[in-house]
HTML snippet that shows the backbone in 3Dmol.js (N, CA, C, O; Angstrom):
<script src="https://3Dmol.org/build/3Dmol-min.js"></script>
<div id="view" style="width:600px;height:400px;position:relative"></div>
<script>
const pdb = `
ATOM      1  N   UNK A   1     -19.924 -14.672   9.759  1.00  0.00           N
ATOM      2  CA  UNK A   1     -18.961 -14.629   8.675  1.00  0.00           C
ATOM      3  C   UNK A   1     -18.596 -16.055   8.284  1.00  0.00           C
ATOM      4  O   UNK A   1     -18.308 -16.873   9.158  1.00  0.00           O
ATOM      5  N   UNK A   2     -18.601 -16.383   6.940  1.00  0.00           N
ATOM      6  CA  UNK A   2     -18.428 -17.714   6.647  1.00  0.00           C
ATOM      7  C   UNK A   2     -16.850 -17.393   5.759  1.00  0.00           C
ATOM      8  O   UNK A   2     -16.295 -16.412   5.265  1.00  0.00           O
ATOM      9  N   UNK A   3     -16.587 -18.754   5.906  1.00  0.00           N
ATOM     10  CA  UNK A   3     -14.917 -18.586   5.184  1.00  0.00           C
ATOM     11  C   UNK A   3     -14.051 -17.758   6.057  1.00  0.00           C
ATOM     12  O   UNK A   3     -13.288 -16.961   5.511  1.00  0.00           O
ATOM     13  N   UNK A   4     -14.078 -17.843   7.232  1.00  0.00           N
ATOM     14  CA  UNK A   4     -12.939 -16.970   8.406  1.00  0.00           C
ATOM     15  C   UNK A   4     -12.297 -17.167   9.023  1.00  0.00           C
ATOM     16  O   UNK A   4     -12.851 -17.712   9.978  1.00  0.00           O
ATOM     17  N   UNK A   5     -11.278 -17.080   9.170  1.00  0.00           N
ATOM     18  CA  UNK A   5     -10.035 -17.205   9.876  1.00  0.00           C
ATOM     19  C   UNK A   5      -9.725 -16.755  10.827  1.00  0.00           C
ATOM     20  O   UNK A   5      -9.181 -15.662  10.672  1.00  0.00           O
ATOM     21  N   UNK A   6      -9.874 -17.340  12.606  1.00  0.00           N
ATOM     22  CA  UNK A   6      -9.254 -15.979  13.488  1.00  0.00           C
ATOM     23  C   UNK A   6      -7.960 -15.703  13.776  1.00  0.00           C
ATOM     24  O   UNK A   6      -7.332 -16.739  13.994  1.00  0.00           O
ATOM     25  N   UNK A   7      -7.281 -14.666  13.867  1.00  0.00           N
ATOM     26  CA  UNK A   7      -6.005 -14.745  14.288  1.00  0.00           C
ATOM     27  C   UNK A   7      -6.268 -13.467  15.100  1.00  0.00           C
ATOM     28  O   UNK A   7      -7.278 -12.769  15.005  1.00  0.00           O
ATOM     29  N   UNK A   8      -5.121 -13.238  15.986  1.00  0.00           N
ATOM     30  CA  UNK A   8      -4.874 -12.365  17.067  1.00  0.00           C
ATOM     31  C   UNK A   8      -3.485 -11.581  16.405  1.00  0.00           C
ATOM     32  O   UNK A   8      -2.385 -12.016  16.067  1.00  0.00           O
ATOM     33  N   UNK A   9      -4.131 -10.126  16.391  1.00  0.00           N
ATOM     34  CA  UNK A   9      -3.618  -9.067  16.215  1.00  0.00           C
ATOM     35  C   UNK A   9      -3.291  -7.816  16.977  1.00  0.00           C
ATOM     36  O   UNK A   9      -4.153  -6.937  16.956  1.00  0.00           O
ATOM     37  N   UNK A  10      -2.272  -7.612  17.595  1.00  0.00           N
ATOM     38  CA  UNK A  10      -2.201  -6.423  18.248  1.00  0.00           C
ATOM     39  C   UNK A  10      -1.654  -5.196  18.135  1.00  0.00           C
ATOM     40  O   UNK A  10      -0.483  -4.929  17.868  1.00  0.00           O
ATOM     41  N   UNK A  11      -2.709  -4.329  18.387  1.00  0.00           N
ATOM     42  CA  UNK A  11      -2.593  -2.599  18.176  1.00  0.00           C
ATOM     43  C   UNK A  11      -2.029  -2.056  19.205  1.00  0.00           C
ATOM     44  O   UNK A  11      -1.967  -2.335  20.402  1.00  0.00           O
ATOM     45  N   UNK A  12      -1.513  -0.999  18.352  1.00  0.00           N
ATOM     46  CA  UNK A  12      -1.190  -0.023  19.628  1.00  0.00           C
ATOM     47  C   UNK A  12      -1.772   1.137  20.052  1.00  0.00           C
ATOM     48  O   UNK A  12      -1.773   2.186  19.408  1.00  0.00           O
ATOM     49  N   UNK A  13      -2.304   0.955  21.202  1.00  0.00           N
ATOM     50  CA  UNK A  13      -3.495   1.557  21.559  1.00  0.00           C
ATOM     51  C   UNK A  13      -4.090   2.602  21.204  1.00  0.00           C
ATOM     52  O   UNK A  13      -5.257   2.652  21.592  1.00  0.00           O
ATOM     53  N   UNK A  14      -3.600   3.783  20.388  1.00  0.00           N
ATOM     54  CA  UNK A  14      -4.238   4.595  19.649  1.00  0.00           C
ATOM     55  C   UNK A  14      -4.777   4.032  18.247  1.00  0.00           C
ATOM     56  O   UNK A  14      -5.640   4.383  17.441  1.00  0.00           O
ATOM     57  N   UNK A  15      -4.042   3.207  18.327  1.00  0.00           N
ATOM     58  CA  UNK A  15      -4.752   2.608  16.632  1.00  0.00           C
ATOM     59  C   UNK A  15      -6.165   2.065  16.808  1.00  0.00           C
ATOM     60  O   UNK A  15      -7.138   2.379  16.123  1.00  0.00           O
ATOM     61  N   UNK A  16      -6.131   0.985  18.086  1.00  0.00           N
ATOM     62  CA  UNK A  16      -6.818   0.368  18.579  1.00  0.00           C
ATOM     63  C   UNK A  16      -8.366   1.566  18.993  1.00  0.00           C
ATOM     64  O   UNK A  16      -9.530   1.316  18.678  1.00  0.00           O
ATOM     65  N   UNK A  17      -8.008   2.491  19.551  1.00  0.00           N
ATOM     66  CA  UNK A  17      -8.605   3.198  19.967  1.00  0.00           C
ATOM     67  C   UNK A  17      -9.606   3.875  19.109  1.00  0.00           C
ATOM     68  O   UNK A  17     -10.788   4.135  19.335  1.00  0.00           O
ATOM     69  N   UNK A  18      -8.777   4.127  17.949  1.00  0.00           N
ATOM     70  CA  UNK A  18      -9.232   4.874  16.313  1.00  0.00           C
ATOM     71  C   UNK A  18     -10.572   3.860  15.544  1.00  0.00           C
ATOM     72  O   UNK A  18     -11.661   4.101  15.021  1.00  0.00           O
ATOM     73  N   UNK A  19      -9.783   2.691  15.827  1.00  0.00           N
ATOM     74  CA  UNK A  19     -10.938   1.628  15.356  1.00  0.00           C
ATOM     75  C   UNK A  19     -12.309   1.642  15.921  1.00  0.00           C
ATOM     76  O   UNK A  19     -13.365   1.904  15.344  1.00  0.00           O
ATOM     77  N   UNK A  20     -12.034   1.218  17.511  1.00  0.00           N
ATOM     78  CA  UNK A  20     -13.346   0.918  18.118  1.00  0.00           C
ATOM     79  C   UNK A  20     -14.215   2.630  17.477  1.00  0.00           C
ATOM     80  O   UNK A  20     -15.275   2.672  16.853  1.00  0.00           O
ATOM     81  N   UNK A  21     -13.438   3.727  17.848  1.00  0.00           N
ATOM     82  CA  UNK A  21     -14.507   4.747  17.404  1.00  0.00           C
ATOM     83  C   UNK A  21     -15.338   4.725  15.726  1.00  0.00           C
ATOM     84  O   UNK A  21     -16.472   5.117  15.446  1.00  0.00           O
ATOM     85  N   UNK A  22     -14.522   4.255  15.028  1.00  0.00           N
ATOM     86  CA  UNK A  22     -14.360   4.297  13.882  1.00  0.00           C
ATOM     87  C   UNK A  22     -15.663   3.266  13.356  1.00  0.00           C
ATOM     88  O   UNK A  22     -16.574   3.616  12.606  1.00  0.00           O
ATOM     89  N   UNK A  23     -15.440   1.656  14.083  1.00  0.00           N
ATOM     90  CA  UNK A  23     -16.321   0.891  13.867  1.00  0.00           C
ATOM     91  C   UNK A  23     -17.762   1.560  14.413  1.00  0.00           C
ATOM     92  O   UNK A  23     -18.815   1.527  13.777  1.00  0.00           O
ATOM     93  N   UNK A  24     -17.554   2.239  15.868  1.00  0.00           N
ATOM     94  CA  UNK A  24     -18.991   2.270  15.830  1.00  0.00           C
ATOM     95  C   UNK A  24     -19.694   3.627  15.323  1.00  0.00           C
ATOM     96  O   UNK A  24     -20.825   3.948  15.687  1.00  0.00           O
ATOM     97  N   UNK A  25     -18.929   4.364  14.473  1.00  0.00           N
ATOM     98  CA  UNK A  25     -19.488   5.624  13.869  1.00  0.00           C
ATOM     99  C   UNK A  25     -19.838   4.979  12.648  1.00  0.00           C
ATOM    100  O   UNK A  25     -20.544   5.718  11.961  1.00  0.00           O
ATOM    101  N   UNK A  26     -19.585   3.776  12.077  1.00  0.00           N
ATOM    102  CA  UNK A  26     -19.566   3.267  10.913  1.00  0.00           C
ATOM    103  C   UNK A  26     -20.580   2.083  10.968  1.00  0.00           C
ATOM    104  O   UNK A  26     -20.869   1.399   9.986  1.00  0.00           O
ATOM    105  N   UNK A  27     -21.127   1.901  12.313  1.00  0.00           N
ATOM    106  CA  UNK A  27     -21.505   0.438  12.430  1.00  0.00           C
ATOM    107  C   UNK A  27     -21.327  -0.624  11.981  1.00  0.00           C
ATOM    108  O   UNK A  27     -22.142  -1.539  11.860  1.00  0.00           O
ATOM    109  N   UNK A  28     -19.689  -0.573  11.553  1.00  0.00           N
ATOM    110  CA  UNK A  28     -19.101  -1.930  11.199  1.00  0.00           C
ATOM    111  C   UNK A  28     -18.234  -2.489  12.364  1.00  0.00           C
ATOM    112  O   UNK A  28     -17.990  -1.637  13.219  1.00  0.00           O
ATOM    113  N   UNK A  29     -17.614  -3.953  12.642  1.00  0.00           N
ATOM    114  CA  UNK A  29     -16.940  -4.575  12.941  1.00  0.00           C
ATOM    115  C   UNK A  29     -15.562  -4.016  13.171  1.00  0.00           C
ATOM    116  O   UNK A  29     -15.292  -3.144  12.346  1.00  0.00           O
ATOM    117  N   UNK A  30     -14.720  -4.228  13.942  1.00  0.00           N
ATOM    118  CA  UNK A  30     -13.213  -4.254  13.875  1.00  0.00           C
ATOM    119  C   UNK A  30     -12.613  -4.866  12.517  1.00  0.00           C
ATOM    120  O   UNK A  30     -11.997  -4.411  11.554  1.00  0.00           O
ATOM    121  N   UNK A  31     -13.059  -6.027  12.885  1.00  0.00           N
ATOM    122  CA  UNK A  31     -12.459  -7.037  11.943  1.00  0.00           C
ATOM    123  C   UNK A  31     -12.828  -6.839  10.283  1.00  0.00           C
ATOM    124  O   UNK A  31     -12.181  -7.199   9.300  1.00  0.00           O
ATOM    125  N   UNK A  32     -14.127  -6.123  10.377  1.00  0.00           N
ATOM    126  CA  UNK A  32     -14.297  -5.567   8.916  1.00  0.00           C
ATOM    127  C   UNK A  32     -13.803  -4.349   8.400  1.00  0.00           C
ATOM    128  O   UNK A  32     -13.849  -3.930   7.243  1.00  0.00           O
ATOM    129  N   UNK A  33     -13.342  -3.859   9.375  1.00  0.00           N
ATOM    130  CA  UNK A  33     -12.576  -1.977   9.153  1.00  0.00           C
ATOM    131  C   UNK A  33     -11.170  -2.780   8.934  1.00  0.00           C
ATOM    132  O   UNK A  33     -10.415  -2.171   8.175  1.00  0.00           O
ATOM    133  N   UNK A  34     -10.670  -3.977   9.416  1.00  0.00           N
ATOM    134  CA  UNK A  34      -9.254  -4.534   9.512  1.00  0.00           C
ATOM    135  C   UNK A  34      -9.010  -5.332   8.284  1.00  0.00           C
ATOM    136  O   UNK A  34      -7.879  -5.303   7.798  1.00  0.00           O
ATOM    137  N   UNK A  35     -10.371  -6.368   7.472  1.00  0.00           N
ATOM    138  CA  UNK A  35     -10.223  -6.964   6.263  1.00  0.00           C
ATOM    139  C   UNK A  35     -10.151  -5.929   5.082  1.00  0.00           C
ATOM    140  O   UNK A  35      -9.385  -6.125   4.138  1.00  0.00           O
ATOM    141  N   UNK A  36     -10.749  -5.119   5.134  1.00  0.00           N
ATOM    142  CA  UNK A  36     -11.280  -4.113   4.380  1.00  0.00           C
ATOM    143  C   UNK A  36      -9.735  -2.998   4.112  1.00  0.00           C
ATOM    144  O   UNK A  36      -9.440  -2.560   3.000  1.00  0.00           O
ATOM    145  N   UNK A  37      -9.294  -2.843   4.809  1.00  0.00           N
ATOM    146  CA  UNK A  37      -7.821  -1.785   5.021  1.00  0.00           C
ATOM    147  C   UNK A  37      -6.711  -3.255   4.508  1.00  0.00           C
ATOM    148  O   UNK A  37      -5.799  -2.892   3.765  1.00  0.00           O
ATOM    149  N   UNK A  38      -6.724  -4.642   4.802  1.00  0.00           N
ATOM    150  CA  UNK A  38      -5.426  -5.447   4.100  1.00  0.00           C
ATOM    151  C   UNK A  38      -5.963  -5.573   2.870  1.00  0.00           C
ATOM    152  O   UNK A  38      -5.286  -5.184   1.918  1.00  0.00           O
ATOM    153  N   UNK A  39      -7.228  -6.117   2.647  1.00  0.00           N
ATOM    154  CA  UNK A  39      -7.886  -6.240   0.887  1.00  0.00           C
ATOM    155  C   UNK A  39      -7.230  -5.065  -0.017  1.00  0.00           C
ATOM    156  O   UNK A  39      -6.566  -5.196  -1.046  1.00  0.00           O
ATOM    157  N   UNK A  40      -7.747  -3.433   0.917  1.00  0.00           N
ATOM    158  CA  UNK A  40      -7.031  -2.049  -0.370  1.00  0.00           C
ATOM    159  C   UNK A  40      -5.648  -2.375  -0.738  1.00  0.00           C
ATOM    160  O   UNK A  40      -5.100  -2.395  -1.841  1.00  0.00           O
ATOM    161  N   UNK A  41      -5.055  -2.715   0.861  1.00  0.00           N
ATOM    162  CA  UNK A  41      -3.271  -2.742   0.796  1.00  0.00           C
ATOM    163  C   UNK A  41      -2.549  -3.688  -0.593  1.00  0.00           C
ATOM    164  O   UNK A  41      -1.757  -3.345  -1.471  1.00  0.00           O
ATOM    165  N   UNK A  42      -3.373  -5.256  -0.248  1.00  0.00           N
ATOM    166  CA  UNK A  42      -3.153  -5.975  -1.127  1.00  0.00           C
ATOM    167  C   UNK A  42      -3.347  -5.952  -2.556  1.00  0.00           C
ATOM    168  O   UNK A  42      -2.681  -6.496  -3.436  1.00  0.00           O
ATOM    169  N   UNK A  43      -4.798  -4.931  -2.662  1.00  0.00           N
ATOM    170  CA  UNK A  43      -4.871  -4.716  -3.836  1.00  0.00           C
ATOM    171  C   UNK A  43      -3.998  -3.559  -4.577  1.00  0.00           C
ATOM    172  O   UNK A  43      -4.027  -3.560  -5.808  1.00  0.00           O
ATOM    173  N   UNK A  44      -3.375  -2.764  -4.036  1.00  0.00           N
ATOM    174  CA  UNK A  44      -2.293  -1.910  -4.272  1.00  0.00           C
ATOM    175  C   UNK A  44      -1.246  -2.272  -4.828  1.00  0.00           C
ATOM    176  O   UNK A  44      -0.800  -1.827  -5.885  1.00  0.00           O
ATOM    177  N   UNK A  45      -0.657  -3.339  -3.962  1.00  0.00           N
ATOM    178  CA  UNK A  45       0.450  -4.183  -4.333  1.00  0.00           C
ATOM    179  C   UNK A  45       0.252  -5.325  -5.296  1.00  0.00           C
ATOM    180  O   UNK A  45       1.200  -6.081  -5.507  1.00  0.00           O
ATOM    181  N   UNK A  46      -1.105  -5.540  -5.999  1.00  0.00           N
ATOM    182  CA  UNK A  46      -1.147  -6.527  -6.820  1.00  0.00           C
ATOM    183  C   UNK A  46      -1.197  -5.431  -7.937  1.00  0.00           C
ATOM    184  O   UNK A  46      -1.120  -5.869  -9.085  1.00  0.00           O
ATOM    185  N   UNK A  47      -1.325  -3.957  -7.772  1.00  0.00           N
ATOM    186  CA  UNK A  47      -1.226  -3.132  -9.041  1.00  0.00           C
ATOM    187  C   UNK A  47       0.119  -2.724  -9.356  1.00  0.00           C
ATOM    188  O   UNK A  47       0.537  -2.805 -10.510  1.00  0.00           O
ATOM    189  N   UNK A  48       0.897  -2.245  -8.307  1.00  0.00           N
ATOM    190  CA  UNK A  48       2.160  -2.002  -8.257  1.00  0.00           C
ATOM    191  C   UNK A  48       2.818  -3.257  -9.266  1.00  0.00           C
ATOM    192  O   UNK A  48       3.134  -2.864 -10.388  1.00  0.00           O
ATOM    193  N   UNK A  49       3.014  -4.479  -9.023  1.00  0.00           N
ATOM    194  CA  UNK A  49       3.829  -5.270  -9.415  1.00  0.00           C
ATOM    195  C   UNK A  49       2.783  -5.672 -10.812  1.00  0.00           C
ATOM    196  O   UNK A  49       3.423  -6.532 -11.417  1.00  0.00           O
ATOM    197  N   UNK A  50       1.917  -5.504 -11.309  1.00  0.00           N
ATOM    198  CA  UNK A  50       1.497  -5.467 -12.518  1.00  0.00           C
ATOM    199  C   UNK A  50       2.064  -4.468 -13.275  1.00  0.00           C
ATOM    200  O   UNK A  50       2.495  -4.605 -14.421  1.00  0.00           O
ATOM    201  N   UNK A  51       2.058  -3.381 -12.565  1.00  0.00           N
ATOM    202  CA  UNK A  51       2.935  -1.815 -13.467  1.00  0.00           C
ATOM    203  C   UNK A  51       4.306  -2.381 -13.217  1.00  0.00           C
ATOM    204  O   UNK A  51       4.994  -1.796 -14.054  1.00  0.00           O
ATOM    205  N   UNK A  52       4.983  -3.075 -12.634  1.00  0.00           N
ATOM    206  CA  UNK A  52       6.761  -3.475 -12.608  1.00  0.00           C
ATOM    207  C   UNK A  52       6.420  -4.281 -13.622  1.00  0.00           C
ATOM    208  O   UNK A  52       7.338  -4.211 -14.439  1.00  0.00           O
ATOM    209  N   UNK A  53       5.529  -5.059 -14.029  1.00  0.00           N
ATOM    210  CA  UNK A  53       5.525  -6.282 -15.408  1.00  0.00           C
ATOM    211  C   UNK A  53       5.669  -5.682 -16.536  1.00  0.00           C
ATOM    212  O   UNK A  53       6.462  -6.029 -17.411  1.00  0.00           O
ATOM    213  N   UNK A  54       4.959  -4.800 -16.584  1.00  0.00           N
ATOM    214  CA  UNK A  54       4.205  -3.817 -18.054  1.00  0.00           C
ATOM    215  C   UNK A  54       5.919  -3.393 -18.373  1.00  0.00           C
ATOM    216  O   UNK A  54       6.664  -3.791 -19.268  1.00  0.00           O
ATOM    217  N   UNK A  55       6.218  -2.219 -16.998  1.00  0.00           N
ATOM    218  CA  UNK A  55       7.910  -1.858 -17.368  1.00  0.00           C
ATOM    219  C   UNK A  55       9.118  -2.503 -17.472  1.00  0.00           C
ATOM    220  O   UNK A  55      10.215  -1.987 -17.684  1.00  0.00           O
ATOM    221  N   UNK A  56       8.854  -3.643 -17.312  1.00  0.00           N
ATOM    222  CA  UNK A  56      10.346  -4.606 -17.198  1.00  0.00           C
ATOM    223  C   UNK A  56      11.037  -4.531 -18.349  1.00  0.00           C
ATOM    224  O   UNK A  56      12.258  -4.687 -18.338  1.00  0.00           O
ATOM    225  N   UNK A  57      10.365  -4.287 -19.472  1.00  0.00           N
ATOM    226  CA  UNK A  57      11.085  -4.371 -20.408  1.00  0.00           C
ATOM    227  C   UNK A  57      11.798  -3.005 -21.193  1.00  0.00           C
ATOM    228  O   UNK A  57      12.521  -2.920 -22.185  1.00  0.00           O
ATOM    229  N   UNK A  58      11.274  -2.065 -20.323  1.00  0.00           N
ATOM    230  CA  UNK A  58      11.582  -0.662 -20.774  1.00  0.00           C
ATOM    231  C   UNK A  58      13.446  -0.300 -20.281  1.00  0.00           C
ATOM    232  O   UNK A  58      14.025  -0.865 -19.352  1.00  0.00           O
ATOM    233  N   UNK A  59      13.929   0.535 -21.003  1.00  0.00           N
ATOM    234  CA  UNK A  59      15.157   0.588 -20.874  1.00  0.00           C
ATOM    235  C   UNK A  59      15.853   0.971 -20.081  1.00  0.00           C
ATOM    236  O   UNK A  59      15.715   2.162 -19.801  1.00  0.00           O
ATOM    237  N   UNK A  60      16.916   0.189 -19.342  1.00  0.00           N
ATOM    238  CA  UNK A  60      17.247   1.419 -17.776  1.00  0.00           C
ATOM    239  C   UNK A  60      18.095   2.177 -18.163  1.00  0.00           C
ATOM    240  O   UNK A  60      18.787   1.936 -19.152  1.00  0.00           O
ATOM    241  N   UNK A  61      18.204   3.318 -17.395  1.00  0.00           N
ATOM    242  CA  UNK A  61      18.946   4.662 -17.573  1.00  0.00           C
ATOM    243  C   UNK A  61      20.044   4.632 -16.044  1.00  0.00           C
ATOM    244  O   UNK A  61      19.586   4.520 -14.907  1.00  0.00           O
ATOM    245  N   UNK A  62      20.969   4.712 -16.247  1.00  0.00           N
ATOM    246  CA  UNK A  62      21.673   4.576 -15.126  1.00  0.00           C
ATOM    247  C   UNK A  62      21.547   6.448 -14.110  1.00  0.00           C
ATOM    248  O   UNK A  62      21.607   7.627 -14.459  1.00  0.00           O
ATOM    249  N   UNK A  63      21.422   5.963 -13.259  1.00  0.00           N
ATOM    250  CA  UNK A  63      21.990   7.368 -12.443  1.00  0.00           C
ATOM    251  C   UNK A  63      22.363   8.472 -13.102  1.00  0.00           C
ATOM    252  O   UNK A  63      21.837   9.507 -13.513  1.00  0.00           O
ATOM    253  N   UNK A  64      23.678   7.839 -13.084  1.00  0.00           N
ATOM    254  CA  UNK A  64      25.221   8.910 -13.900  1.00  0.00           C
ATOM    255  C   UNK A  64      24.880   9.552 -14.991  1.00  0.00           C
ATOM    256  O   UNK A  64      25.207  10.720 -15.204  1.00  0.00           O
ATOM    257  N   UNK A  65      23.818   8.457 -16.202  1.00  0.00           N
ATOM    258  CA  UNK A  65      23.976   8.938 -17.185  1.00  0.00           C
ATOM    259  C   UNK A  65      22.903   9.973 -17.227  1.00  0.00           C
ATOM    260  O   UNK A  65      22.899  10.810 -18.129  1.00  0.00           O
ATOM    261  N   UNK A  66      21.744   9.951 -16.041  1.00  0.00           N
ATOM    262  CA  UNK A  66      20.728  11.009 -15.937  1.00  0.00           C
ATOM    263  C   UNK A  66      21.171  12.354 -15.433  1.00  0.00           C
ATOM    264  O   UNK A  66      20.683  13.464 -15.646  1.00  0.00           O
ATOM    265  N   UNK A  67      22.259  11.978 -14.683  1.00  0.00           N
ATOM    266  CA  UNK A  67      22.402  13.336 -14.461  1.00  0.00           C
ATOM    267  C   UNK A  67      23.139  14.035 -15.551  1.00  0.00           C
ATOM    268  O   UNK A  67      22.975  15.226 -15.819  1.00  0.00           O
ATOM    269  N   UNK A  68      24.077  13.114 -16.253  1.00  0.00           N
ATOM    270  CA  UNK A  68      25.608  14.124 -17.259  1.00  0.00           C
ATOM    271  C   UNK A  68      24.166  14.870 -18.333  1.00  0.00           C
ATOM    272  O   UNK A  68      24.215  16.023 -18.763  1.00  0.00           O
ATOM    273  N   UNK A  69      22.955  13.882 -18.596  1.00  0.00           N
ATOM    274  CA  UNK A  69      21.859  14.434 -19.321  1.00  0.00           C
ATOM    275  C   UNK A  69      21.850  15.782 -18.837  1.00  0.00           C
ATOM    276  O   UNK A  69      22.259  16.705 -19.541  1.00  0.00           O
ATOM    277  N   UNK A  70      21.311  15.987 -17.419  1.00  0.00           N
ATOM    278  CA  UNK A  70      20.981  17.067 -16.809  1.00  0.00           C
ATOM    279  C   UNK A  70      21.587  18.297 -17.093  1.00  0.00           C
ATOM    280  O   UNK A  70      21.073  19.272 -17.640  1.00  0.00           O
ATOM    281  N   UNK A  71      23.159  18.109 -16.511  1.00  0.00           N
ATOM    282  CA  UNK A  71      23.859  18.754 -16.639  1.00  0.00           C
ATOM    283  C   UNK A  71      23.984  19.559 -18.407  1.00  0.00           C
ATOM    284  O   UNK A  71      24.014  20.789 -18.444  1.00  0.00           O
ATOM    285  N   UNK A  72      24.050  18.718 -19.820  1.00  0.00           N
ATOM    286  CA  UNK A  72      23.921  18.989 -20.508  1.00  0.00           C
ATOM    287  C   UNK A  72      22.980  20.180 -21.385  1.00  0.00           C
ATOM    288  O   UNK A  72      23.100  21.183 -22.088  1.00  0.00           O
ATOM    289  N   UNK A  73      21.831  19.138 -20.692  1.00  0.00           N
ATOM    290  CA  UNK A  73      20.534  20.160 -20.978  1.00  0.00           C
ATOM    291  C   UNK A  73      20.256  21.548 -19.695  1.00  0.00           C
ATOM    292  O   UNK A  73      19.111  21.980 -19.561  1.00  0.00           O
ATOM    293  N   UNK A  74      21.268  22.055 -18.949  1.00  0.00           N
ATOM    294  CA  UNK A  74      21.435  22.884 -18.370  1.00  0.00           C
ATOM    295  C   UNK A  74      20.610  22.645 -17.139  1.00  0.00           C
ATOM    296  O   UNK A  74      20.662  23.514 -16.268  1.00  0.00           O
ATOM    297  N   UNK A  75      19.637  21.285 -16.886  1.00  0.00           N
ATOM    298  CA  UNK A  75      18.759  22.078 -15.636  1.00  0.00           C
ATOM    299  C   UNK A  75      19.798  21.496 -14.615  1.00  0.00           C
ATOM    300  O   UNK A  75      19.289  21.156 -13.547  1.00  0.00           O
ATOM    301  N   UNK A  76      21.126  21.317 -14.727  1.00  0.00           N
ATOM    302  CA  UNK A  76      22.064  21.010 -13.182  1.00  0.00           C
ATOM    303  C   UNK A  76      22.857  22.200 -13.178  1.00  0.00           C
ATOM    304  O   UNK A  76      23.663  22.402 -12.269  1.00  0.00           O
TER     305      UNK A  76
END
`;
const viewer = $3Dmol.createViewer("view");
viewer.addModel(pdb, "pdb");
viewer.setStyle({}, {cartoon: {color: "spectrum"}});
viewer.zoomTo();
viewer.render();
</script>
């Protein structure tokens, strides 16, 4: 692996356990079942806070006033 970083990470032993089976039903690495699972995570959270950008400008609705809505339109 070129461009790598080691650091020490510790599981708790069923996790740990899940992996080793996991890597070798997969014939991948730990460390590639482990880059591979923070890359999705990260890429999740780089979508999440792109969808908070898009909405920032959309209008907030307070609580209170969602529910007296509710109530109005009968579904409370």
């Amino acid at each position: 692996m070129s461009n790598t970083k080691r650091a020490t990470v510790y599981f708790e032993e069923p996790l740990h356990k899940a992996l080793r089976l996991k890597a070798a039903e997969t014939d991948a690495s730990i460390s590639e079942l482990v880059n591979s699972a923070v890359r999705r995570s990260l890429s999740e959270d780089a979508d999440d806070l792109a969808a908070f950008r898009e909405r920032a400008r959309e209008p907030r609705l307070s609580f209170e006033d969602v529910v007296k809505d509710m109530k109005v339109r009968g579904k409370l």
